[in-house]
C-alpha atoms as an extended CHARMM CRD file, in Angstrom:
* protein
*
        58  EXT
         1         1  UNK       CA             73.2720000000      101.3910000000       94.7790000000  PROA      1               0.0000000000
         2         2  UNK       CA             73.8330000000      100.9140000000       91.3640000000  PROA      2               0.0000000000
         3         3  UNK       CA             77.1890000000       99.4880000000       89.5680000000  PROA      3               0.0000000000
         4         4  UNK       CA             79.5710000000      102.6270000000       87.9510000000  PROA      4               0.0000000000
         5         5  UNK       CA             82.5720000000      101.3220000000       85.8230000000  PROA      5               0.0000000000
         6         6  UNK       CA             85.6350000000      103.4820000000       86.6060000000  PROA      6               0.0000000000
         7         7  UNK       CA             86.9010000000      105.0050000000       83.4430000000  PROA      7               0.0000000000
         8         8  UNK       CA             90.4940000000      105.8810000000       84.2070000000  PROA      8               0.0000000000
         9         9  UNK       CA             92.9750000000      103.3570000000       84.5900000000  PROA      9               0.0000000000
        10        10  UNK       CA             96.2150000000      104.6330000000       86.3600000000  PROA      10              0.0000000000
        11        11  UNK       CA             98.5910000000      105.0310000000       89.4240000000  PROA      11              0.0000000000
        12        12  UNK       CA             99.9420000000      108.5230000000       88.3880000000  PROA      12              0.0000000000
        13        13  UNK       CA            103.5470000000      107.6870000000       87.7550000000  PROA      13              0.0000000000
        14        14  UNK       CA            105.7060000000      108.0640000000       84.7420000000  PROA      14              0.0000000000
        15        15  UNK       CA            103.3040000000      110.4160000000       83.2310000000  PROA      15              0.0000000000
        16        16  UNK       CA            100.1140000000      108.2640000000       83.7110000000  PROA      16              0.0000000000
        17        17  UNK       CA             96.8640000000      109.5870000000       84.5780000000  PROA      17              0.0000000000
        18        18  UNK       CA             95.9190000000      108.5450000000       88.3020000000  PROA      18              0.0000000000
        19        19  UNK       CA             92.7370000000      106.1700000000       87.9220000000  PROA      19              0.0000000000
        20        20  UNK       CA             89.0870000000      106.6740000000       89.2320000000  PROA      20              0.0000000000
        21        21  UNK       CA             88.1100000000      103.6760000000       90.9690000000  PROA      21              0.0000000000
        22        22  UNK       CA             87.3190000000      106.0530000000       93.8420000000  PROA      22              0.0000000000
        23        23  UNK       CA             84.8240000000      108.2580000000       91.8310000000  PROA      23              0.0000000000
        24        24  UNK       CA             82.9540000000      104.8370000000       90.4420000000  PROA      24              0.0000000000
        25        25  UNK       CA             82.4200000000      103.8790000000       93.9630000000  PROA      25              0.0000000000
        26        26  UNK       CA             81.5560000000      107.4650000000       94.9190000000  PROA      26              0.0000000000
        27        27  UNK       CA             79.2480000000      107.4000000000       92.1320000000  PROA      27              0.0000000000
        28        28  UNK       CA             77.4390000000      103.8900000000       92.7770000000  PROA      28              0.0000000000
        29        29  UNK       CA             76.6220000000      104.6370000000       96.1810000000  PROA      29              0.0000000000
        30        30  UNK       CA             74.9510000000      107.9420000000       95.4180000000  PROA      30              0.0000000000
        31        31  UNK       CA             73.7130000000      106.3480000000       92.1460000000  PROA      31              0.0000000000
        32        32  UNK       CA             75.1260000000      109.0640000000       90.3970000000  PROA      32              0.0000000000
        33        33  UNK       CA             76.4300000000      109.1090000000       86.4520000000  PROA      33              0.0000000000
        34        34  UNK       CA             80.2410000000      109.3020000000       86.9000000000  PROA      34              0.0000000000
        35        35  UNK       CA             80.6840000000      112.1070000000       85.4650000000  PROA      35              0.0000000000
        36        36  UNK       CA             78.9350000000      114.3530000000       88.3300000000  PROA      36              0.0000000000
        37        37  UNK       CA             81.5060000000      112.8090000000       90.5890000000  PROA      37              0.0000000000
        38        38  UNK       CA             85.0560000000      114.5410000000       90.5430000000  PROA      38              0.0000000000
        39        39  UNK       CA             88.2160000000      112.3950000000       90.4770000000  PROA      39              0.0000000000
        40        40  UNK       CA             89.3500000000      112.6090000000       93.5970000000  PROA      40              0.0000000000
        41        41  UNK       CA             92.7560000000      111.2090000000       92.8750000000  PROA      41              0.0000000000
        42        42  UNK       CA             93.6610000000      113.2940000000       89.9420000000  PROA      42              0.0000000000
        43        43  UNK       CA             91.6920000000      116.3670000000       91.6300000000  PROA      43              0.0000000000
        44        44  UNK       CA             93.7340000000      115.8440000000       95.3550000000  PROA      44              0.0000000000
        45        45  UNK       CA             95.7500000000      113.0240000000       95.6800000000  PROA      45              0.0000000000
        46        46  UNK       CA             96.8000000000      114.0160000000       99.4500000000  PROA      46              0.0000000000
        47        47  UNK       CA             93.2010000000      115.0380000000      100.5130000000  PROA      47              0.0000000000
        48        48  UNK       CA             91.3350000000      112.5180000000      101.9300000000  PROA      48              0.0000000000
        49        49  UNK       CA             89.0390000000      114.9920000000      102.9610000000  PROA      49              0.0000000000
        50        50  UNK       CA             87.5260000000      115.7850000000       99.3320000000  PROA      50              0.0000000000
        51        51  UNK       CA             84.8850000000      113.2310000000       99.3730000000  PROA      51              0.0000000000
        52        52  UNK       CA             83.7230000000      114.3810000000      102.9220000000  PROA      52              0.0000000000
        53        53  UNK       CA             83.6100000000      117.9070000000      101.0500000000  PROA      53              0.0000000000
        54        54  UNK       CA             82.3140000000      116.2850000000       98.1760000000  PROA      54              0.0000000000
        55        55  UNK       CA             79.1890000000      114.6660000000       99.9050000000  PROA      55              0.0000000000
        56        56  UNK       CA             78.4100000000      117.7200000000      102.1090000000  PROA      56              0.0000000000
        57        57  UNK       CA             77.5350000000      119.4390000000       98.1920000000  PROA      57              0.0000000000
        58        58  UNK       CA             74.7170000000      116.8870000000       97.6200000000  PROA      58              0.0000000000
């Protein structure tokens, strides 16, 4: 595993970008650069799913 900082800092409401502390984690444990990851949260915010469908890519 190897450490990702999330770039996105955000909960999505009044016009704020939702963050991507989801896609640096995604990222570490695959040990990929971030920006092969989507953001799940800004992609599908009521998907849990996407990572599953995410990881089944790799």
């Amino acid at each position: 595993m190897i450490p990702v900082q999330q770039l996105v800092v955000g909960d999505g409401k009044d016009g704020r970008p939702y963050g991507d502390c989801t896609r640096a984690c995604v990222a570490s444990i695959f040990e990929l650069p971030i920006d092969q990851v989507p953001n799940f949260a800004a992609a599908a915010p009521r998907d849990p799913a996407a990572i599953a469908r995410a990881a089944g890519r790799r």
